[in-house]
Phi, psi and omega in degrees: 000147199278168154273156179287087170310163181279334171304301160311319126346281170291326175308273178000326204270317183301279156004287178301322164291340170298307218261024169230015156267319158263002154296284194312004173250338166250356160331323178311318195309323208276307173309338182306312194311316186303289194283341166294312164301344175261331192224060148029032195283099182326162167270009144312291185301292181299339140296025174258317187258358171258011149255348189310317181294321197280305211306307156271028140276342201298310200268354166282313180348271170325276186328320179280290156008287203283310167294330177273014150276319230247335201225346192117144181271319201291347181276302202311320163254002150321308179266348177288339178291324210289309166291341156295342153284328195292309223252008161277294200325302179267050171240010164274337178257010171317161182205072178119139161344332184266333196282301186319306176332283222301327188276341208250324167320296188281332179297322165311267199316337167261344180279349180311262208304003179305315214261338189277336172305325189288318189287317165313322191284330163293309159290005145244014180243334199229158173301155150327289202295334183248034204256346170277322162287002183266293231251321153327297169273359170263326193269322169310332188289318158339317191276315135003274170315299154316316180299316162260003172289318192298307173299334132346283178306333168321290214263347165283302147321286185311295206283305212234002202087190202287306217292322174293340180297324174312275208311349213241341171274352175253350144308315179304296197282354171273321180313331161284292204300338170318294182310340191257309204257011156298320208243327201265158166231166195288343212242104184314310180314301204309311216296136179291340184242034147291127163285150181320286168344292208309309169312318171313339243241321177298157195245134172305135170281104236297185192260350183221141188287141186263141188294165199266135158289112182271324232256308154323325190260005198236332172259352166294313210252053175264271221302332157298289148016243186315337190259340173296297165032263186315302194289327191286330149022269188285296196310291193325322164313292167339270215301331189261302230240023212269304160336288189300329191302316198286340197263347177249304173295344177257356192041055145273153204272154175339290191281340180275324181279343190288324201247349167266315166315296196321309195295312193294346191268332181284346173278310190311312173297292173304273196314332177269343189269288159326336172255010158287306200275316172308314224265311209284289178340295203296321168295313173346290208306321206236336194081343200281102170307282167358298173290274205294356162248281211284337165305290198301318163323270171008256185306348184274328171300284186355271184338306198293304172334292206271324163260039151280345214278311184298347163309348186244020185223352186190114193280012180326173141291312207278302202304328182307303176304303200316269195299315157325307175286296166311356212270333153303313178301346198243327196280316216277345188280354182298325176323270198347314193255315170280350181258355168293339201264329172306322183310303200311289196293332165235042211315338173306256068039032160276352152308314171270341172263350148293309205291308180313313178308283218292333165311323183286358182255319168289333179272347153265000124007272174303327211237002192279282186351273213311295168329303167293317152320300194292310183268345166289305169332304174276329157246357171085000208255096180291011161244317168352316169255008147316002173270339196281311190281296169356301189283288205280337154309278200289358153289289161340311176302341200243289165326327204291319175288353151303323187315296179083040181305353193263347178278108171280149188299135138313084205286116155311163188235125171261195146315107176292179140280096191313155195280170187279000000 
């Protein structure tokens, strides 16, 4: 039987963390019907508390980026796991609307900083060439997650109530870190069970970290930015209010909308998985950074746009799920290729310049949930906010040739640093 590369090992490890960072993030969605009905809570209040989580992730970003450049991925999530499992715990034990914010507040604060860490970890663990299928499968595993949680929390719920779906996602997450800091080391050359081949395979990392050009490296990575924005929108719509869409507007019984979200998150998966593996193929083919990122992002919003437009002509279960799912599969093929242009464009910093993509995905976050929550209250119409991901999806679609993945950041030359 072949062994298990070590590179594979880690990836595998990445993976299992995408897809228990986003269980503990969308469990809420699913729990909401329990805890919204024991602390009477409104669909405000409750997109208050499914955004509560983005405030300190928004503002951890950066700042987490740059420490897991500076310091290591394997110390950066070590301690983000340790809070973020905690603050799963305690959000089982909340006992109103002010304890859950607050419980929800600290799951942002250990999770900012998972994914530019995850990325720092990639850029010295995966090959040039497989780094859109690195990034592709791990955000699938993710999805993973969205995909069982509604049903999961179900079926937790029905036996034991809301609150044990928390304690059993936050058993999960200590039991990973346990697992990370047993196995990974910061340095591939470090790990005892590498092979020569792998190393070969691998990009050396320099011997000293280069101090970060913030003002140069932060107006190099705005046009990214601003098209993650766009795409993070839709997701947070997705991830918070997709349950409830199936469980109030199609008026499905608990387990039948738990099991049509499950189908849309599961299109989310095929998509994020496939758009790794195109985005890698189309550079292979062609050599083009351009084409295999920024094309492609492009035409997959086009795509995600127009089959959101029957959602707004015809309210079925079926026609809902149908389109609701492809039109997520289109959005998820952009991951591969946009969490790939920080390697391309700052391979130095891509701790930090991921984490810079990504405040756009966290400041829609904060602000999608609440907006949806605000306008189903005031008009009762649960397509409505679907015009938003609409608009912006055509924004994106436009911006994405501004990115300019084939143009590398430009290090000034400054001072190093000695490594931490």
């Amino acid at each position: 039987m072949k062994r298990l590369r070590v590179t594979h090992i880690v990836l595998i490890l990445l993976c299992l963390m995408y897809f228990i960072t986003y269980l503990d993030r969308t469990n809420v969605s699913s729990a909401a019907e329990g805890f919204g009905k024991e602390f009477n809570l409104s669909k405000t209040q409750i997109g208050f508390v499914f955004s509560a989580f983005a405030y300190p992730y928004l503002f951890i970003q950066i700042i987490g980026g740059w420490i897991s450049d500076r310091f290591g991925a394997r110390r950066t999530l070590i301690v983000c796991a340790l809070i973020w499992a905690s603050a799963t715990a305690l959000t089982g034990l909340a006992g109103g609307l002010t304890s859950m914010l607050i419980a929800r507040v600290f799951l942002g604060i250990g999770e900012g900083a998972t994914f530019p860490a995850a990325t720092a970890a990639m850029s010295r663990w995966v090959a040039k060439g497989q780094r859109g299928y690195a990034q592709g499968i791990t955000h699938a595993a993710s999805r993973v997650g969205n995909a069982v949680a509604p049903s999961v929390v179900v079926l937790i719920m029905a036996a034991y109530g809301w609150r044990a779906s928390f304690y059993v996602c936050a058993g999960i997450s200590f039991l990973w870190v346990t697992l990370w800091a047993l196995t990974f080391t910061e340095l591939p050359k470090d790990h005892p069970r590498i092979t020569a081949a792998e190393l070969a395979s691998l990009t050396t990392p320099p011997a000293q970290t280069p101090k970060v050009p913030w003002g140069p490296l932060l107006r190099r990575m705005a046009p990214v930015t601003i098209v993650y924005f766009c795409y993070g929108w839709t997701l947070w719509l997705y991830l918070t209010w997709i349950p409830q869409y199936f469980l109030h507007s199609q008026h499905l019984d608990l387990k039948h909308s738990a099991l049509s979200a499950s189908v849309v998150f599961f299109g989310a998966v095929l998509g994020d998985t496939l758009g790794g593996i195109v985005t890698d193929r189309i550079l292979k083919r062609t050599g083009d950074l351009r084409r295999a990122r920024s094309n492609m992002v492009s035409v997959c919003m086009l795509l995600s746009l127009i089959t959101l437009l029957p959602l707004m002509i015809s309210h079925t279960p079926v026609i809902s799920v149908l389109f609701l799912t492809v039109s997520f599969f289109f959005a998820e093929m952009t991951i591969g290729p946009m969490w790939a242009i920080p390697m391309d464009i700052a391979p130095d910093h891509c701790g930090t310049a991921s984490g810079i993509m990504n405040t756009g995905s966290a400041l829609a976050a904060m602000v999608s949930p609440v907006v949806g929550g605000f306008i189903i209250d005031q008009t009762g119409n649960w397509q409505m906010p679907f015009v938003g991901s609409m608009t912006l999806m055509g924004v994106g679609m436009l911006l994405a040739f501004r990115m300019r993945p084939d143009l590398k950041f430009e290090q000034p030359t400054v001072p190093a640093i000695a490594p931490g």
